[in-house]
N, C-alpha and C positions, 0 to 999 in steps of 0.2 A: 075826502076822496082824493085818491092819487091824480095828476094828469099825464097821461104817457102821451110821449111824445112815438113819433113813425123815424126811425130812421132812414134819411135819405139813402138813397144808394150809391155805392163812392164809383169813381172814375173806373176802377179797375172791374167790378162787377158789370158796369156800363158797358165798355168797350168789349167783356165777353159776352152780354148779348147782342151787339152788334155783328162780332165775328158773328157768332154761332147763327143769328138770320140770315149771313151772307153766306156761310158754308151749306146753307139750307137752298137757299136761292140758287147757287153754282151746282150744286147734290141734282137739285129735280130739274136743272136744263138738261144735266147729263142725261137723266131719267129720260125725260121726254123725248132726248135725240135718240137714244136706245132702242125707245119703244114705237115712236109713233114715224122714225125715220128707216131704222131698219128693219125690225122686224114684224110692226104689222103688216105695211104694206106687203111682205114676201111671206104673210099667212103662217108666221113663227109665233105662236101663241107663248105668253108670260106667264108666273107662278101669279098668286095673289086678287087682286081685287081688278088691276089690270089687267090679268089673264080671262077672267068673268064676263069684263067689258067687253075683250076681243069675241068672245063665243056669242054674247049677246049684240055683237056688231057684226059678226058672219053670219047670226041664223036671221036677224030681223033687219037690222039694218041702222036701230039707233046709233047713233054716234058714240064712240066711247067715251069722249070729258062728259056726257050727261050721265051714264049709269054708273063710270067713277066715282064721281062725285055724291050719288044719290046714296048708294051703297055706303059710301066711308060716312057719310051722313050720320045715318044708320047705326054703324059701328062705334063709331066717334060718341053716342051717349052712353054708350053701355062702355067703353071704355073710359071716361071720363071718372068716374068715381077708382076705380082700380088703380090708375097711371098717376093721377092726379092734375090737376089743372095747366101746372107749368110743363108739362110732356102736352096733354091736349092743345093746349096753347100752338104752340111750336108743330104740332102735327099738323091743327086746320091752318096753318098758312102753312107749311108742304102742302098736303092735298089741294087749298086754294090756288098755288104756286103753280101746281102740277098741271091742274085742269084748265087754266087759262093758258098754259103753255100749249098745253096737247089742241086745245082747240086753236089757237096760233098755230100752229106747226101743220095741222093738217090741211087746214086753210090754203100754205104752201105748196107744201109736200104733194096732197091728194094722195094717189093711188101710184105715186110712183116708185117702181120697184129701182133702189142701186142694190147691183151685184145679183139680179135675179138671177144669173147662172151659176151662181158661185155660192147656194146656201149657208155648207158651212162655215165659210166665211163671214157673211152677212149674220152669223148666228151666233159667232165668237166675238164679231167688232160690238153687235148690239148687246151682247149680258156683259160684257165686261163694260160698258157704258149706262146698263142697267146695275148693274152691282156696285160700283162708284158709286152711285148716284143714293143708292140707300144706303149704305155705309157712313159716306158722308151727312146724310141726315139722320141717322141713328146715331151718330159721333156728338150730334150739337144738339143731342136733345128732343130729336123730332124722329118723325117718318113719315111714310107716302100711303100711310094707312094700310087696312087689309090685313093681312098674315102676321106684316110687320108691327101690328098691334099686338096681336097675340106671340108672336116672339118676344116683345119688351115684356110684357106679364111675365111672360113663363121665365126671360132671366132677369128680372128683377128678383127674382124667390129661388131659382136654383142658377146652378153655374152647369149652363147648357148654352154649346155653342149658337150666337143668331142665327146665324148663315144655316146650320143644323135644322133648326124648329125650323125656320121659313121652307126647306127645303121640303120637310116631314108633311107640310102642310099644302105643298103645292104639287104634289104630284097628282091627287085626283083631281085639281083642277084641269091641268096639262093632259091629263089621259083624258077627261072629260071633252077635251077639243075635237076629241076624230069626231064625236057624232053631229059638228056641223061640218069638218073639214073632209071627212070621210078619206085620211088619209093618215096610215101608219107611218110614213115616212115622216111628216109633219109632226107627228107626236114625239116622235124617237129625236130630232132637231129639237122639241120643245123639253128634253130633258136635258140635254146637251147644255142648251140656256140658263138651267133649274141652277144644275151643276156648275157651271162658271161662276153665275150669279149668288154662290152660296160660298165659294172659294175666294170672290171677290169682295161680297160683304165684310168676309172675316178679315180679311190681310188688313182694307181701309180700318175697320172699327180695332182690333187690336194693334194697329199703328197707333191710333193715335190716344190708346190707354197706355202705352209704353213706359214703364218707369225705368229710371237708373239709380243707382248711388253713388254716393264722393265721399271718401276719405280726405281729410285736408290737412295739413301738418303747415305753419305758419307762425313765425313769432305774433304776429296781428290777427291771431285767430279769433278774438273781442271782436276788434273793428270789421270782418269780416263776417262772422256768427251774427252781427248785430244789421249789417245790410242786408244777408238773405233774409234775415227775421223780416224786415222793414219791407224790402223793394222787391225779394221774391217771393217772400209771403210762405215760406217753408220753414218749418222745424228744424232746429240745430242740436247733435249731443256731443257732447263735449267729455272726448275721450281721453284719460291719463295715459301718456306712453312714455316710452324709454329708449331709446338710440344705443344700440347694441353695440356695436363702435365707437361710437361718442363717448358714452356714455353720460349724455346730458339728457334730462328731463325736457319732455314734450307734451306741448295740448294736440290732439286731433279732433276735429269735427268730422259727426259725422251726417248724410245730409239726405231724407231720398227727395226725388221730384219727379215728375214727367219729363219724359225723353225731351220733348218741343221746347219745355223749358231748361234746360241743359244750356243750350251757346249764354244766357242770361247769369246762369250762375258763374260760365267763365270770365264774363266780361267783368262781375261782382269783384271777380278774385282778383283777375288780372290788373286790375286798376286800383288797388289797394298793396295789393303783395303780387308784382310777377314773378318774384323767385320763390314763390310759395309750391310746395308737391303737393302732388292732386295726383289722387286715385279715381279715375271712373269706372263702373261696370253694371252692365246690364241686370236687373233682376223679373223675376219670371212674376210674379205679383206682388203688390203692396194693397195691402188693407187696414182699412182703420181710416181718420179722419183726415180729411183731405184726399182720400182717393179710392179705393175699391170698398164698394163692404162685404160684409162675409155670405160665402152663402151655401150651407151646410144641409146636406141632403138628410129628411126627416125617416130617421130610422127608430127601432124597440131601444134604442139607446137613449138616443138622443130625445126621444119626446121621456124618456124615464128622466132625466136628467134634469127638464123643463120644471118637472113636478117637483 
């Protein structure tokens, strides 16, 4: 019998889950100041699981990190086969994150209204503090449960905007508030929120899929091709070109990566070849390994195709 060995997991794998729990940890204080500093206390109900809590904290009185919690509970097993472990993972410490925060924060806060006079205000500072806040935890892997569960389902399988699905899903919650608030006004504020927090989701979470590419042109296009290989961990193709003027023979690489990782690949170049040309430009998606996958809406073609 064979013996396999586990491979450990190297530095650089490491250190992205260490970001990725911190951008999680920074995501749900956002959340929490959002929710439990602006707009519950001023009776602005939220989309989601959140939104649930608050109706079930207006008509009865439990506390929302209790039925937060209980519900994503809930959710959190039937989600667990679907997402799969390493997304549930990263969700129950959001949600765990979430709920010890919200019960810190109310602890302070109470029932105090800032900007009671000034709604829509208090209605624009808190979803755009709520939508950071899930963005950045749908960005590293995770979320704050609820809707935002069934948003990762739905675009892990199609290319449907999140911010979209969460929104599609949160309005009958939001409408669902006047029958403890008993007030249109309130409702009509709690779409206001829906809508921020869906225009917010998207900006953070498509920031930070952002890819670009590099054309590079470089006598040390080797030495060069062989660092990003090595130190960025990106794919190099190695383009034949020709100098119309010159008329001398050139290598080009060419290179995609994520936007964040871009100043890395300058420092690559820069410190090997600074008189080297470099092309950068933005592109609209990259798919394939190392970064998006595909995700092709099932139509009479394409399931023919399958077959």
């Amino acid at each position: 019998m064979r013996n396999f060995r586990l491979k450990a997991p190297g530095r650089r794998s490491i250190m992205k889950e260490i970001r990725d729990y911190a951008f999680i940890t920074v995501g749900m204080f956002f959340y929490c100041i959002g929710w439990t500093v602006m707009l519950l206390p001023n009776s602005i109900t939220t989309g989601g699981v959140s939104g649930i809590a608050n109706i079930i904290y207006w008509g009865t009185g439990i506390p929302v990190d209790l039925s937060y919690f209980t519900i994503n509970a809930v959710l959190m097993i039937f989600a667990l086969r679907l997402l799969g472990l390493k997304f549930c993972i990263k969700t129950i410490y959001a949600v765990t994150m979430l709920t010890v925060m919200v019960n810190i924060s109310q602890r302070i806060v109470g029932d105090t209204q800032f900007l009671h006079d000034q709604l829509f205000m208090v209605t624009v500072i808190g979803s755009i503090f709520c939508g950071m806040g899930v963005g950045m935890g749908l960005s590293a892997g995770g979320s704050t449960g609820g809707t935002d569960i069934i948003a990762a389902i739905i675009n892990k399988y199609r290319d449907i905007s999140l911010g979209r699905v969460i929104m599609l899903c949160d309005v009958v919650i939001i409408s669902c508030s006047y029958l403890v608030l008993k007030s249109w006004e309130r409702v009509v504020y709690g779409y206001v929120e829906l809508f921020i927090v869906s225009y917010c989701v998207d900006q953070v979470v498509n920031s930070m899929r952002r890819s670009v590419q590099f054309f590079i042109i470089s006598d040390k296009y080797e030495e060069i091709g062989r660092n990003i290989n090595q130190n960025a961990r990106r794919g190099c193709t190695v383009i034949d070109g020709h100098g119309f003027y010159s008329g001398k023979e050139v290598k080009m690489l060419f290179v995609l990566t994520r936007k964040s990782e871009s100043d890395h690949i300058f420092q690559l170049i820069s410190h090997i070849d600074p008189n080297a040309f470099v092309s950068q430009s933005a592109v609209i998606g990259v798919y394939g390994q190392g970064f998006d996958r595909f995700r092709i809406k099932n139509t009479k073609e394409t399931e023919a195709l399958k077959k």
